[in-house]
PQR file with spaces between the fields and no chain letter, atoms N, CA, C, O and H, PARSE charges and radii, in Angstrom:
ATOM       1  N    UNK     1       9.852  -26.693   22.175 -0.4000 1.5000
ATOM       2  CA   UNK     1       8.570  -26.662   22.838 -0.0000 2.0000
ATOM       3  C    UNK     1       8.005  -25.241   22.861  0.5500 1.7000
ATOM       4  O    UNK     1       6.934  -25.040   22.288 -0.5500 1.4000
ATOM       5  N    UNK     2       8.603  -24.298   23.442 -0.4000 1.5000
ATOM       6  CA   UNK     2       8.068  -22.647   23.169 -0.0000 2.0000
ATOM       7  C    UNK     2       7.937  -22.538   21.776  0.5500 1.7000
ATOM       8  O    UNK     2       6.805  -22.156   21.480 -0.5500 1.4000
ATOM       9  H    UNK     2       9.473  -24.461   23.907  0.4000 1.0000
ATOM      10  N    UNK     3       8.805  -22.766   20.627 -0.4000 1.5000
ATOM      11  CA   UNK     3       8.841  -22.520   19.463 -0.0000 2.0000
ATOM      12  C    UNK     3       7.273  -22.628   18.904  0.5500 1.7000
ATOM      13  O    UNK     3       6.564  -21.764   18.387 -0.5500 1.4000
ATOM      14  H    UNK     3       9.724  -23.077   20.867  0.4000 1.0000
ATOM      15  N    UNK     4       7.023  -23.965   19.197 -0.4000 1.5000
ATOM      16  CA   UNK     4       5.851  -24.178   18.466 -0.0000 2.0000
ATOM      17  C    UNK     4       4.796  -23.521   19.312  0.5500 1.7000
ATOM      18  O    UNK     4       3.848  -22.882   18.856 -0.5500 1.4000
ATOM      19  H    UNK     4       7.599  -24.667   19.616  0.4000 1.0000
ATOM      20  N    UNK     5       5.045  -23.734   20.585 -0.4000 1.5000
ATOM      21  CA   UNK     5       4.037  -23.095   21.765 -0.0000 2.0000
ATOM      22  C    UNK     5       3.373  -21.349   20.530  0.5500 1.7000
ATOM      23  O    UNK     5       2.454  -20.953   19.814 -0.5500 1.4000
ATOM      24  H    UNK     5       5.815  -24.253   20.955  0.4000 1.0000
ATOM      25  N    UNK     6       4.646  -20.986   21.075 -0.4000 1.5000
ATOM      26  CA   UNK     6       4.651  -19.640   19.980 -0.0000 2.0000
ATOM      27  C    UNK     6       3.761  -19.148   18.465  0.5500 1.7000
ATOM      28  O    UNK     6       2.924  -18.265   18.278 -0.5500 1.4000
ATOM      29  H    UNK     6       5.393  -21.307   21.657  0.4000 1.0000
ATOM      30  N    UNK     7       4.442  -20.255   17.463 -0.4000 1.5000
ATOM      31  CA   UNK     7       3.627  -20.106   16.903 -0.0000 2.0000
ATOM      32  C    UNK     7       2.434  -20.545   16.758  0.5500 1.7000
ATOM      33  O    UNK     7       1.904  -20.000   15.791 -0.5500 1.4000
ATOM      34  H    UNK     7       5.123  -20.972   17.615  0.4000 1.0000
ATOM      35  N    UNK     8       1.479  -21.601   17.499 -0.4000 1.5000
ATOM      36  CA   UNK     8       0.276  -21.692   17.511 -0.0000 2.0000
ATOM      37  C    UNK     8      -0.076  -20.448   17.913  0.5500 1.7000
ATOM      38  O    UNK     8      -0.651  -19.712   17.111 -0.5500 1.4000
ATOM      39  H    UNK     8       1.911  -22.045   18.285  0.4000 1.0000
ATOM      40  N    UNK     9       0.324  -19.848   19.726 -0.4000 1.5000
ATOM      41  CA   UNK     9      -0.644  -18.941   19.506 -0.0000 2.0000
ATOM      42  C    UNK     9      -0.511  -17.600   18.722  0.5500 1.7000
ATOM      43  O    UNK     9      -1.468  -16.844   18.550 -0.5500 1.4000
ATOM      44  H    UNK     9       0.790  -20.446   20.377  0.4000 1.0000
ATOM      45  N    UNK    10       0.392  -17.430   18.392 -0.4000 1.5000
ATOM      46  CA   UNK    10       0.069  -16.309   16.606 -0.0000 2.0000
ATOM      47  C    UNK    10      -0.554  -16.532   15.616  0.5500 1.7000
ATOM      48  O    UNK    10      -1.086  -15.632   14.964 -0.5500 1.4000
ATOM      49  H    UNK    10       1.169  -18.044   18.531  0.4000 1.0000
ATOM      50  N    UNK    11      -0.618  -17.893   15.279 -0.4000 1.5000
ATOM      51  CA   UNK    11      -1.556  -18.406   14.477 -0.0000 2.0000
ATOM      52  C    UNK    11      -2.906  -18.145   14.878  0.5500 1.7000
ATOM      53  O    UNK    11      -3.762  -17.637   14.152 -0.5500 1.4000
ATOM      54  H    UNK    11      -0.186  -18.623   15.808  0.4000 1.0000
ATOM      55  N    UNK    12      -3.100  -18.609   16.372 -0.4000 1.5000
ATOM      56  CA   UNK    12      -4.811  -17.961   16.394 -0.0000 2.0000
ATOM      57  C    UNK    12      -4.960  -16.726   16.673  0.5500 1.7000
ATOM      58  O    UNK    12      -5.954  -16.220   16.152 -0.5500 1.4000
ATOM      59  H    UNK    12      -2.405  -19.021   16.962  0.4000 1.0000
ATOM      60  N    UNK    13      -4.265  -15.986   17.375 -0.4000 1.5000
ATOM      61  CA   UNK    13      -4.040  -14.378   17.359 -0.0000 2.0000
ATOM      62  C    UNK    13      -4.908  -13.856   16.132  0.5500 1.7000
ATOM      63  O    UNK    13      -6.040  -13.372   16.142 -0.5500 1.4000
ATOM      64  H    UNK    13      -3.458  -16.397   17.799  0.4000 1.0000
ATOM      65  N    UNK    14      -3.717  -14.186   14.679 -0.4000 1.5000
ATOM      66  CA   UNK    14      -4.109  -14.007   13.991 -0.0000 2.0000
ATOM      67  C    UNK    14      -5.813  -14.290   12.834  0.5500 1.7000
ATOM      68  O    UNK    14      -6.498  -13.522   12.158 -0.5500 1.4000
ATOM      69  H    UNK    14      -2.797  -14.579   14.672  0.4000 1.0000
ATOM      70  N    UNK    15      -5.879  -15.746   13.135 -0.4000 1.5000
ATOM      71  CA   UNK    15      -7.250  -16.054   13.114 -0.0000 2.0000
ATOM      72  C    UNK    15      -8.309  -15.294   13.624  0.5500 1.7000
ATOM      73  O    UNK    15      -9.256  -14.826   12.992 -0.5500 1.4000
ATOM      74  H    UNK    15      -5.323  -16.370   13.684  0.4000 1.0000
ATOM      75  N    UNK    16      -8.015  -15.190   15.091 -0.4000 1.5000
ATOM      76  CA   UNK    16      -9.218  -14.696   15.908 -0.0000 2.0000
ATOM      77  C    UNK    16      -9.529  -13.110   14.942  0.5500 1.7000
ATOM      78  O    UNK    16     -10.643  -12.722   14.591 -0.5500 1.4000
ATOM      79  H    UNK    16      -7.246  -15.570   15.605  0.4000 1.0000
ATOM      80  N    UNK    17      -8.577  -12.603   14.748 -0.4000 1.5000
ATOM      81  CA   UNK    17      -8.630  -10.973   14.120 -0.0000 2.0000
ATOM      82  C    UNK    17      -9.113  -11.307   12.658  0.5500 1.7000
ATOM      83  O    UNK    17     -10.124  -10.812   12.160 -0.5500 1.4000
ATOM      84  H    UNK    17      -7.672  -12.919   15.032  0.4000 1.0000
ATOM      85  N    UNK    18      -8.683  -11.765   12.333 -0.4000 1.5000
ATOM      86  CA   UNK    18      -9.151  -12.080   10.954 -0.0000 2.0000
ATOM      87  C    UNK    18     -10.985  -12.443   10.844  0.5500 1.7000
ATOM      88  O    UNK    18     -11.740  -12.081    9.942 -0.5500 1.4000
ATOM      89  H    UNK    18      -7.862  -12.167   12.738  0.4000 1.0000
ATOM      90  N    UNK    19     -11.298  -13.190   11.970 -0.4000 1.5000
ATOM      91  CA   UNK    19     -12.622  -13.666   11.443 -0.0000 2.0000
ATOM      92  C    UNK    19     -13.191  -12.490   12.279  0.5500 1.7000
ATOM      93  O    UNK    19     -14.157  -11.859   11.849 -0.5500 1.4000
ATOM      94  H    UNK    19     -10.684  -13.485   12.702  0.4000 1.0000
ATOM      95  N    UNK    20     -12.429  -12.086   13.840 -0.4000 1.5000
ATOM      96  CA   UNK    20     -13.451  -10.790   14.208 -0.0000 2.0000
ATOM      97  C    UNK    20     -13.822   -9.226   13.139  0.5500 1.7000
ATOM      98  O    UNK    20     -14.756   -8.425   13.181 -0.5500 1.4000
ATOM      99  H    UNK    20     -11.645  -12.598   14.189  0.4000 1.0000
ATOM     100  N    UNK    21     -12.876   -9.301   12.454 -0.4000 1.5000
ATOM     101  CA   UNK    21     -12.881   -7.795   11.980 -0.0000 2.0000
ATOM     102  C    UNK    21     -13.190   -8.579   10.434  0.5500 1.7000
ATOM     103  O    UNK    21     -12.684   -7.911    9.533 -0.5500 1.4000
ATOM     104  H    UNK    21     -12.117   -9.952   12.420  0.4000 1.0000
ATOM     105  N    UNK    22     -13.679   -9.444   10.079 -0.4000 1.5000
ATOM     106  CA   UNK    22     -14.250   -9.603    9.046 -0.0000 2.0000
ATOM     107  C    UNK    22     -13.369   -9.281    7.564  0.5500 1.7000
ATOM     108  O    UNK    22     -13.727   -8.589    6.612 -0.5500 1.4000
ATOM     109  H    UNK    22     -14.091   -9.987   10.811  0.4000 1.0000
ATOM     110  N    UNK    23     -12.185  -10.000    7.745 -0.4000 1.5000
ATOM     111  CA   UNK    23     -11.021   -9.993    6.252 -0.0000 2.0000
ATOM     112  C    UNK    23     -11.130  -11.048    5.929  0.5500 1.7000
ATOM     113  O    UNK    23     -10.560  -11.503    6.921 -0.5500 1.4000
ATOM     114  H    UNK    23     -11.894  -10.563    8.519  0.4000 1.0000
ATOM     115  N    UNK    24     -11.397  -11.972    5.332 -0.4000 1.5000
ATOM     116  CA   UNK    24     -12.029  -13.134    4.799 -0.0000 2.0000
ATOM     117  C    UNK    24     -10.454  -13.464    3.971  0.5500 1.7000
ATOM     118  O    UNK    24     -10.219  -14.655    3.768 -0.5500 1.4000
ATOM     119  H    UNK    24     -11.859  -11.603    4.527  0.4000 1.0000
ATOM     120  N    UNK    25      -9.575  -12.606    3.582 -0.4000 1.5000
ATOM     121  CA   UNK    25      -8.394  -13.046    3.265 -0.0000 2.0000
ATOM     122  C    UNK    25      -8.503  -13.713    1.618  0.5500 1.7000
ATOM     123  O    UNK    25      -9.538  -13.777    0.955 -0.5500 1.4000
ATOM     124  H    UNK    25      -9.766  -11.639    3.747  0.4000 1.0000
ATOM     125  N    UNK    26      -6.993  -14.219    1.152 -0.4000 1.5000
ATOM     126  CA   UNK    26      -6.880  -15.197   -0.094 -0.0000 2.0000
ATOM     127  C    UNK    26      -7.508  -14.244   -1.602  0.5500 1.7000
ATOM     128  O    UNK    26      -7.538  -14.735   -2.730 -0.5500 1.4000
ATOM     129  H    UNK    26      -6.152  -14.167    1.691  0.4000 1.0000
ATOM     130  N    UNK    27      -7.874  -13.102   -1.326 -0.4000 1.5000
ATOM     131  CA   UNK    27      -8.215  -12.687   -2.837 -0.0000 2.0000
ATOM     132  C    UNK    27      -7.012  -11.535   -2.646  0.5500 1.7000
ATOM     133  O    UNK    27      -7.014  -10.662   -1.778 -0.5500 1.4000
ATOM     134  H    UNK    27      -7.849  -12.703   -0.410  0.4000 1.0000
ATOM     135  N    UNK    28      -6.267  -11.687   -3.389 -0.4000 1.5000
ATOM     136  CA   UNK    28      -5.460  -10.127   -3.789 -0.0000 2.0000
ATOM     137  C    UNK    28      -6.067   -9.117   -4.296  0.5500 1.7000
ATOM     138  O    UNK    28      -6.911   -8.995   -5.184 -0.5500 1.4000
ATOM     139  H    UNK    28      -6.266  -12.395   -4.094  0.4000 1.0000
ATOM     140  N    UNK    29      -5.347   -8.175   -3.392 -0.4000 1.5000
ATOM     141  CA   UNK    29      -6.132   -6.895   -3.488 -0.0000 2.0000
ATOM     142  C    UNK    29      -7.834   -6.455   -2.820  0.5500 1.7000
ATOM     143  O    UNK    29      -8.506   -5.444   -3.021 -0.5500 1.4000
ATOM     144  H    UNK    29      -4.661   -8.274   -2.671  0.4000 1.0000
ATOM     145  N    UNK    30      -8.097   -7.569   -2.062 -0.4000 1.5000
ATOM     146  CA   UNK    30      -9.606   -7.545   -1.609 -0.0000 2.0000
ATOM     147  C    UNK    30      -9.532   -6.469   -0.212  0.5500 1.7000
ATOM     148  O    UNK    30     -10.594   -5.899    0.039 -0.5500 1.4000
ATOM     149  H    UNK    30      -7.552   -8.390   -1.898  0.4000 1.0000
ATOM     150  N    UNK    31      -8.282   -6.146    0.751 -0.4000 1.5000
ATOM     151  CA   UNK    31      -8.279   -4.987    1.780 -0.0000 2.0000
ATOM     152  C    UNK    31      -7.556   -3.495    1.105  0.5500 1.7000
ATOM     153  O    UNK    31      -6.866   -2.748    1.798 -0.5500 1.4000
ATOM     154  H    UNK    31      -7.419   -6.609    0.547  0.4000 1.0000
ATOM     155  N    UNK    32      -7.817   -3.274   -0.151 -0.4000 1.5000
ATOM     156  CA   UNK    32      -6.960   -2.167   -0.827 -0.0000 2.0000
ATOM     157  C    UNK    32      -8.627   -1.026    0.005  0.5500 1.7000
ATOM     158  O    UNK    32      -9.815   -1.201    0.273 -0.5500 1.4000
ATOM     159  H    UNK    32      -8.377   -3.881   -0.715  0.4000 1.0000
ATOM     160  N    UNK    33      -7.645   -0.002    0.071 -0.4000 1.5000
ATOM     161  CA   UNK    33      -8.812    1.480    0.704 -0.0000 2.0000
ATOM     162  C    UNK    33      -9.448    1.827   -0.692  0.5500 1.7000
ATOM     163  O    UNK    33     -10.618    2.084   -0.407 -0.5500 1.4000
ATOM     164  H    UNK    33      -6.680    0.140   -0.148  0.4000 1.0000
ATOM     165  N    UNK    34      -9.317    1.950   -1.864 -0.4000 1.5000
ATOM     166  CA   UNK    34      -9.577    2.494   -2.975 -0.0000 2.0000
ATOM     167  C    UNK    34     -10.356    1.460   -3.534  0.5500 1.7000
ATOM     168  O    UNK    34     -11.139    2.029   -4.295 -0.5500 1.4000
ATOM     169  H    UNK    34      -8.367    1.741   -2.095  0.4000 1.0000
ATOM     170  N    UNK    35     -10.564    0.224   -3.565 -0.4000 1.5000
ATOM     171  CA   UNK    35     -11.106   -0.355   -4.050 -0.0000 2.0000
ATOM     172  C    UNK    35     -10.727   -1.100   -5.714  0.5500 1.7000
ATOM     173  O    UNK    35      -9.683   -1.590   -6.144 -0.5500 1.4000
ATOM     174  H    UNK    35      -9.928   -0.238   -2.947  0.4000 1.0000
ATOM     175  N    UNK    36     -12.127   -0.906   -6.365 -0.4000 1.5000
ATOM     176  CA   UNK    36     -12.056   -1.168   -8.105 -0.0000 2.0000
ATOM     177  C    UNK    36     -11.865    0.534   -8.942  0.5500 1.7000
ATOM     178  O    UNK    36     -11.517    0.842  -10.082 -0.5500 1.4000
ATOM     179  H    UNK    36     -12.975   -0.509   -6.016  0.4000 1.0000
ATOM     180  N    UNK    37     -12.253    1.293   -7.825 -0.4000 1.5000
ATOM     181  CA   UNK    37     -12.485    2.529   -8.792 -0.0000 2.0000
ATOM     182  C    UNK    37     -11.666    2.996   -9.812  0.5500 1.7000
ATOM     183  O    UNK    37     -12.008    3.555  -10.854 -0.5500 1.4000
ATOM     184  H    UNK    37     -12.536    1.042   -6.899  0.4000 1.0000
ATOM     185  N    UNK    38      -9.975    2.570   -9.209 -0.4000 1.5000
ATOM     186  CA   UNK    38      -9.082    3.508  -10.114 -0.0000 2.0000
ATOM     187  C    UNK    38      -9.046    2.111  -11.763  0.5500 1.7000
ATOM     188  O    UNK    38      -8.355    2.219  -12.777 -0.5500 1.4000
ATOM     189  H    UNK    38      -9.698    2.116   -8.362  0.4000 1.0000
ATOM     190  N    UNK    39      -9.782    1.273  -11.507 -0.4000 1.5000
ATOM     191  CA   UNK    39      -9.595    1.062  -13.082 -0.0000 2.0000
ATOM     192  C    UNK    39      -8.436   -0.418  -12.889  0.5500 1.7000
ATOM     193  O    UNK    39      -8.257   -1.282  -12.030 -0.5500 1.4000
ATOM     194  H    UNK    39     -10.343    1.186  -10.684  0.4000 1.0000
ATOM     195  N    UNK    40      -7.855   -0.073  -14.209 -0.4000 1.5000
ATOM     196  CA   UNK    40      -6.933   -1.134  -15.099 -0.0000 2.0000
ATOM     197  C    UNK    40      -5.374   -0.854  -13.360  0.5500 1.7000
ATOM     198  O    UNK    40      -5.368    0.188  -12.705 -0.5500 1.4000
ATOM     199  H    UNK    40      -8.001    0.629  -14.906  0.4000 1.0000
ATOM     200  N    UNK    41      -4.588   -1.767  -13.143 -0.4000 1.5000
ATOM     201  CA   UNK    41      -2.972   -1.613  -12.684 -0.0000 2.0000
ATOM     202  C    UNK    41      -2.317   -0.979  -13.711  0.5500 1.7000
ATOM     203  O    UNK    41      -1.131   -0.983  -13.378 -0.5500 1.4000
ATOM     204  H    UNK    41      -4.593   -2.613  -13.675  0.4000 1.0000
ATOM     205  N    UNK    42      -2.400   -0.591  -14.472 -0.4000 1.5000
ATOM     206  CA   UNK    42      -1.333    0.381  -15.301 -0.0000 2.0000
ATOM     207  C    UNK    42      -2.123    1.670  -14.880  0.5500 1.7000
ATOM     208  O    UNK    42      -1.216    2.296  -14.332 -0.5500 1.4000
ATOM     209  H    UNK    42      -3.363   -0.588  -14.742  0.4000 1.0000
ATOM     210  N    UNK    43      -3.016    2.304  -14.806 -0.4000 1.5000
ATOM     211  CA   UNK    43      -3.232    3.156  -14.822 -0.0000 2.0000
ATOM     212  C    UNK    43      -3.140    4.033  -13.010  0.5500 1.7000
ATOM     213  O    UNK    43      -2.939    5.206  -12.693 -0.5500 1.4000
ATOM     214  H    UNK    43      -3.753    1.795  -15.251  0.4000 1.0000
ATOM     215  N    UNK    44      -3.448    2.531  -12.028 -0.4000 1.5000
ATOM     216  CA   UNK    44      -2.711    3.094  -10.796 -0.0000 2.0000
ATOM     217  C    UNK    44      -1.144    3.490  -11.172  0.5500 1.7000
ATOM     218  O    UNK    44      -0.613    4.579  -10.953 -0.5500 1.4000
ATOM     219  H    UNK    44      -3.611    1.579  -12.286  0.4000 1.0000
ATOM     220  N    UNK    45      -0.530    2.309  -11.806 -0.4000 1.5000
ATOM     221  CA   UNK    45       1.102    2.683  -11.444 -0.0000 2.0000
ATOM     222  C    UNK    45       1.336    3.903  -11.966  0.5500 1.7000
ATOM     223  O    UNK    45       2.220    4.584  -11.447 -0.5500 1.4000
ATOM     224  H    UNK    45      -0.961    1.425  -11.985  0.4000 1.0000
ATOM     225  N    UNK    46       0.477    4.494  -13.267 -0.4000 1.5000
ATOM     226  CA   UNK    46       1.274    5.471  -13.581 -0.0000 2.0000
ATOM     227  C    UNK    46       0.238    7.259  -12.755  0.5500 1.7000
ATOM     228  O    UNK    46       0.634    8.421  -12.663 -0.5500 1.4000
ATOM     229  H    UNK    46      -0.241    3.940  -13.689  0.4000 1.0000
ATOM     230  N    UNK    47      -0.539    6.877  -12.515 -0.4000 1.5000
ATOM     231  CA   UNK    47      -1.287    7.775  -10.988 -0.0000 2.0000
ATOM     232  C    UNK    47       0.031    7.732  -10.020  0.5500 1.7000
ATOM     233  O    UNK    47       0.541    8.789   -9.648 -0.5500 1.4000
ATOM     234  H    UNK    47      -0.860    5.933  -12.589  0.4000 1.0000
ATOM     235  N    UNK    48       0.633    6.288   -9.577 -0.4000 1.5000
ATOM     236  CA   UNK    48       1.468    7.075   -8.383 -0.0000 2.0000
ATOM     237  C    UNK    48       3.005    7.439   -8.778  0.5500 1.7000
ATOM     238  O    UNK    48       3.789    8.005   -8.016 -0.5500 1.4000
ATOM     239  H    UNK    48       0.219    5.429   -9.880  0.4000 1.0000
ATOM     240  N    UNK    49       3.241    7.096   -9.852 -0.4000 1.5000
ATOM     241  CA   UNK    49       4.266    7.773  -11.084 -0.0000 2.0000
ATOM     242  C    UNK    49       4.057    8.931  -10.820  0.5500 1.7000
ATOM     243  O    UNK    49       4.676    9.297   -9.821 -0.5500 1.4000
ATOM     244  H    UNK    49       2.604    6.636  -10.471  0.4000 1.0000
ATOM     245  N    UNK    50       3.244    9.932  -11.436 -0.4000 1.5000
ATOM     246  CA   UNK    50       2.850   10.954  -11.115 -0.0000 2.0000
ATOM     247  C    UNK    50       3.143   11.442   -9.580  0.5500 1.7000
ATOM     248  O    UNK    50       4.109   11.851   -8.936 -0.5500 1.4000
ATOM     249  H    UNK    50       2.741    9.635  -12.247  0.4000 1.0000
ATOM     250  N    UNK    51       2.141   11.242   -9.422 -0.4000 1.5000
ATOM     251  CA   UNK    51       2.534   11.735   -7.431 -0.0000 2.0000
ATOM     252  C    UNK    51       3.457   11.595   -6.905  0.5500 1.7000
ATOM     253  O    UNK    51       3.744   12.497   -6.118 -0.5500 1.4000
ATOM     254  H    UNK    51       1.356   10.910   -9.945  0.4000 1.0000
ATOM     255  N    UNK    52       4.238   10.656   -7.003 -0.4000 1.5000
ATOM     256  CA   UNK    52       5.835   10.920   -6.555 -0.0000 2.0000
ATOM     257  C    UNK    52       6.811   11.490   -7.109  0.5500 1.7000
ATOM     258  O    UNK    52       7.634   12.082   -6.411 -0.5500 1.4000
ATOM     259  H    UNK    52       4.005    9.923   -7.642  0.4000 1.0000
ATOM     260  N    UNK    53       6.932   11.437   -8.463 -0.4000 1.5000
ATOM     261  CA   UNK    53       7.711   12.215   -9.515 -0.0000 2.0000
ATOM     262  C    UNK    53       7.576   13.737   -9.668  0.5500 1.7000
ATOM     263  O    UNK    53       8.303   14.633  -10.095 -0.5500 1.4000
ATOM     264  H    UNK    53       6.263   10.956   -9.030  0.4000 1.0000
ATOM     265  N    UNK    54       6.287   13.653   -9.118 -0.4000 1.5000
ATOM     266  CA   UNK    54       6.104   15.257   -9.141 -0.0000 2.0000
ATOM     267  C    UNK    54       6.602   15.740   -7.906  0.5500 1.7000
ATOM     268  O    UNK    54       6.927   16.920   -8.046 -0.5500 1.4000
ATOM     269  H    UNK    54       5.696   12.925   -8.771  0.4000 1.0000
ATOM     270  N    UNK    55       6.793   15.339   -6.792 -0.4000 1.5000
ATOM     271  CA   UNK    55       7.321   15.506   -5.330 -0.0000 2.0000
ATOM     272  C    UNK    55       9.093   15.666   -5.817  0.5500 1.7000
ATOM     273  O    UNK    55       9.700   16.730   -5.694 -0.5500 1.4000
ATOM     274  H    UNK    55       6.529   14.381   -6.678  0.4000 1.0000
ATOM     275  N    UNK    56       9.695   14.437   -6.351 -0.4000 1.5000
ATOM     276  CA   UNK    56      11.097   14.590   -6.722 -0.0000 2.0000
ATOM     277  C    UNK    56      11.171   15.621   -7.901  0.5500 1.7000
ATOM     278  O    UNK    56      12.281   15.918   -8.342 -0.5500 1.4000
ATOM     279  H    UNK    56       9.201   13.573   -6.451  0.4000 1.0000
ATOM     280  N    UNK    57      10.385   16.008   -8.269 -0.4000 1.5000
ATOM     281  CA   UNK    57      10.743   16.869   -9.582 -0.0000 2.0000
ATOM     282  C    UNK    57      10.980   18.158   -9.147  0.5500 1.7000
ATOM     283  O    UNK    57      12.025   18.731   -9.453 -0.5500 1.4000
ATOM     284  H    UNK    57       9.483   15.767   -7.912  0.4000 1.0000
ATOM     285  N    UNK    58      10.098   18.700   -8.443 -0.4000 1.5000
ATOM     286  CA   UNK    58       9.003   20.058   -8.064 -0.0000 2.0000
ATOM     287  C    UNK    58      10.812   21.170   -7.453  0.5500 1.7000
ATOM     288  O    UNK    58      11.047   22.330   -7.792 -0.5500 1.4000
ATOM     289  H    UNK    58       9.249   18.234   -8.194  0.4000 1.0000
ATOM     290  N    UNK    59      11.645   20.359   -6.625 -0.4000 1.5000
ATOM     291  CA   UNK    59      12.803   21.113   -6.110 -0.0000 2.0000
ATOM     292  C    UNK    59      13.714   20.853   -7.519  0.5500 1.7000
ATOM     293  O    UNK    59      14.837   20.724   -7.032 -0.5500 1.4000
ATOM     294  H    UNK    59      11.454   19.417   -6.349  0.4000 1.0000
ATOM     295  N    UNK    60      13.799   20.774   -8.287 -0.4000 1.5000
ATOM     296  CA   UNK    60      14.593   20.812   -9.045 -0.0000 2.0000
ATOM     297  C    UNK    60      13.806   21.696  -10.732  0.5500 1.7000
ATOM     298  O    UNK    60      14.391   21.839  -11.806 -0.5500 1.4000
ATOM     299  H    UNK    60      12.887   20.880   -8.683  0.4000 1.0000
ATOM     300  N    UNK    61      13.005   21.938  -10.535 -0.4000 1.5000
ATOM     301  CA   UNK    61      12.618   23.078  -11.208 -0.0000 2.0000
ATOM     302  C    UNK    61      11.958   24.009  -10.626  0.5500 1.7000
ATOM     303  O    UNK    61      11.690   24.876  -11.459 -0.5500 1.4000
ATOM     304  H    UNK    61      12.529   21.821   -9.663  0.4000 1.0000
ATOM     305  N    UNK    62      11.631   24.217   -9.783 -0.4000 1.5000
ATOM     306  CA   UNK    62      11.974   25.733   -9.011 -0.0000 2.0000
ATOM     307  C    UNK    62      13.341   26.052   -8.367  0.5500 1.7000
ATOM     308  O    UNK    62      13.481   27.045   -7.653 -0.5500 1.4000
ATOM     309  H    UNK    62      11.849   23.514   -9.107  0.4000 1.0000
ATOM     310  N    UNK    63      14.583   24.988   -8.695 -0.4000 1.5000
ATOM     311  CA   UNK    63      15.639   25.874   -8.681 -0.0000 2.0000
ATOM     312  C    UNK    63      16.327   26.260  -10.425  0.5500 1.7000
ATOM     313  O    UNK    63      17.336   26.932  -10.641 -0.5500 1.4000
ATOM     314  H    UNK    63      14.470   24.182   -9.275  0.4000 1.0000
ATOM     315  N    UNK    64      15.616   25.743  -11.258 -0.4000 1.5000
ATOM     316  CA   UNK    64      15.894   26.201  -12.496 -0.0000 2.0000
ATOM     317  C    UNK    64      15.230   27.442  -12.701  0.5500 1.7000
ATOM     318  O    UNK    64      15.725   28.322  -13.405 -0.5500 1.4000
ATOM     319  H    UNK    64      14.797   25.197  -11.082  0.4000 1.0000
ATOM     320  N    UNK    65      13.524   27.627  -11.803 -0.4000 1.5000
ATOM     321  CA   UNK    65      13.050   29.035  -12.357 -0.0000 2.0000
ATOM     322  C    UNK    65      13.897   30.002  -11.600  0.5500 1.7000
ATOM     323  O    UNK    65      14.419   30.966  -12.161 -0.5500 1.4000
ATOM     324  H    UNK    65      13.122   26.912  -11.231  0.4000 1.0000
ATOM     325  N    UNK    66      13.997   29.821  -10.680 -0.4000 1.5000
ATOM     326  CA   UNK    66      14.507   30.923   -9.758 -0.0000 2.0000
ATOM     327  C    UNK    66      16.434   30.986  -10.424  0.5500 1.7000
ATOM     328  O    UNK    66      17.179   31.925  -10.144 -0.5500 1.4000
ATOM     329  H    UNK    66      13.573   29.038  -10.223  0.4000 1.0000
ATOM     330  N    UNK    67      16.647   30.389  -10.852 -0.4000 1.5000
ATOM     331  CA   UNK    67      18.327   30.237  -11.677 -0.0000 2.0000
ATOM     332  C    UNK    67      18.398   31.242  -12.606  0.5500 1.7000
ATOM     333  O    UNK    67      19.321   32.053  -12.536 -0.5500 1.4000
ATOM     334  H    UNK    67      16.042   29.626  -11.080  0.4000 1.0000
ATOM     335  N    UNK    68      17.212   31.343  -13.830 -0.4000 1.5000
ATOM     336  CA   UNK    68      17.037   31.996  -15.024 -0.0000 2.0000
ATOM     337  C    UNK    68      16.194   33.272  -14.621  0.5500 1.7000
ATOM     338  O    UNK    68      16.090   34.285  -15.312 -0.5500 1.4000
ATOM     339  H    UNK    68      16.463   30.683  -13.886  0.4000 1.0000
ATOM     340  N    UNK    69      15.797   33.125  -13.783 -0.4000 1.5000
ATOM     341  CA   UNK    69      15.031   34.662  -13.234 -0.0000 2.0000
ATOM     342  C    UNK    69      16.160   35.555  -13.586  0.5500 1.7000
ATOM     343  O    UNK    69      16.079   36.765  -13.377 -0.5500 1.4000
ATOM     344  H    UNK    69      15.881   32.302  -13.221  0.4000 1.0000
């Protein structure tokens, strides 16, 4: 009896937010912050390729410059 109690009201919880703040939901990718701008999905993945790889990279060659100094 709570169980279901429960999830009805999360279910409208969730409803109510959904239709107040205007997410209309069911399209993938329709609440992304960036939008269409960055283009093709290969070209995000390899944008955040970049940006993270360069974060894991960055300490391991400035201890190679500073090694050969």
């Amino acid at each position: 009896m709570f169980r279901r109690t429960g999830a009805l009201l999360l279910k409208n919880i969730k409803n109510y937010t959904a239709r107040r703040y205007g997410h209309e939901g069911g399209v993938p990718g329709e609440n992304l912050p960036f939008g269409k701008s960055l283009g093709r999905p290969t070209k995000l993945s390899f944008l955040f390729m970049l940006y993270f790889g360069s974060g894991f990279w960055t300490p391991y060659f400035l201890f190679m410059y500073m090694y050969l100094k």
